[in-house]
N, C-alpha and C positions, 0 to 999 in steps of 0.2 A: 643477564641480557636475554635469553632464552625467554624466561618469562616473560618479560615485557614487549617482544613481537606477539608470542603469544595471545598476550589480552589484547595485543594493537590489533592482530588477525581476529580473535574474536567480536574487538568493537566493529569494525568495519563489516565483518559480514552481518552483523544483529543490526546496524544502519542502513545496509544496504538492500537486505530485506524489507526491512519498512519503508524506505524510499521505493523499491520494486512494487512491492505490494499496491501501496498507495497509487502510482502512477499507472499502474497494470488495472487495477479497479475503476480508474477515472475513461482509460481508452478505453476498457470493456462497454463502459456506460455508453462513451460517445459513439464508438462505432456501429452500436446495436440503434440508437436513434437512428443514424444515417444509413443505417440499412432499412428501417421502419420508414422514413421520407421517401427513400425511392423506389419502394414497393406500394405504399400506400396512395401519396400521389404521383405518381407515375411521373416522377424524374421533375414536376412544379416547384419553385422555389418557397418552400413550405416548411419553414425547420422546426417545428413544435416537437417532432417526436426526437428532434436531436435536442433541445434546447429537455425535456424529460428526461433523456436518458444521460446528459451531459449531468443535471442535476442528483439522478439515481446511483450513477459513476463515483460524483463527489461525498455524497452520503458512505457508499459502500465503503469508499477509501477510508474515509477516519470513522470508519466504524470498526474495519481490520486494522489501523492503528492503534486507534484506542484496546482495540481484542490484544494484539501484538505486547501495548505499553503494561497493559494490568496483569498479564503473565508474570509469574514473580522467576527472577532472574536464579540459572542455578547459586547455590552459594560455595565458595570456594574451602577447603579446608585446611584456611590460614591460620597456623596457634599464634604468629606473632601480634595479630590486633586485639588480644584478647588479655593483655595486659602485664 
């Protein structure tokens, strides 16, 4: 039983990570556009540099998924699957 919270605990935080990550990368993007909008035009309803950095955000995110997914997982040192 021990074991199996275990990997439950471990799947959920390696999920949770890449869900954080990914959604952490997307606001980064968005909020740096909308910071770039109301410094650049001066508070005008002008969202290019959000609509950039919304798309830079998205990029970034399944780019640190993809980095996250291609990491090869530790591997455990089970004899029982081993025949």
């Amino acid at each position: 039983m021990a074991k199996l919270s275990t990997e439950l605990v471990n799947l959920l935080g390696n999920y949770g990570h890449i869900g954080f990550t990914f959604v952490a990368a997307i606001f980064v993007g968005l909020g740096g556009g909308i910071y770039l909008d109301e410094k650049v035009f001066d508070g005008r309803t002008s969202p290019w540099f959000t609509f950039i950095g919304l798309a830079f955000g998205i990029a970034a995110g399944f780019k640190s998924l993809f980095d996250i997914l291609r990491t090869p997982a530790a591997k455990s040192d089970d004899k029982d699957t081993e025949g």
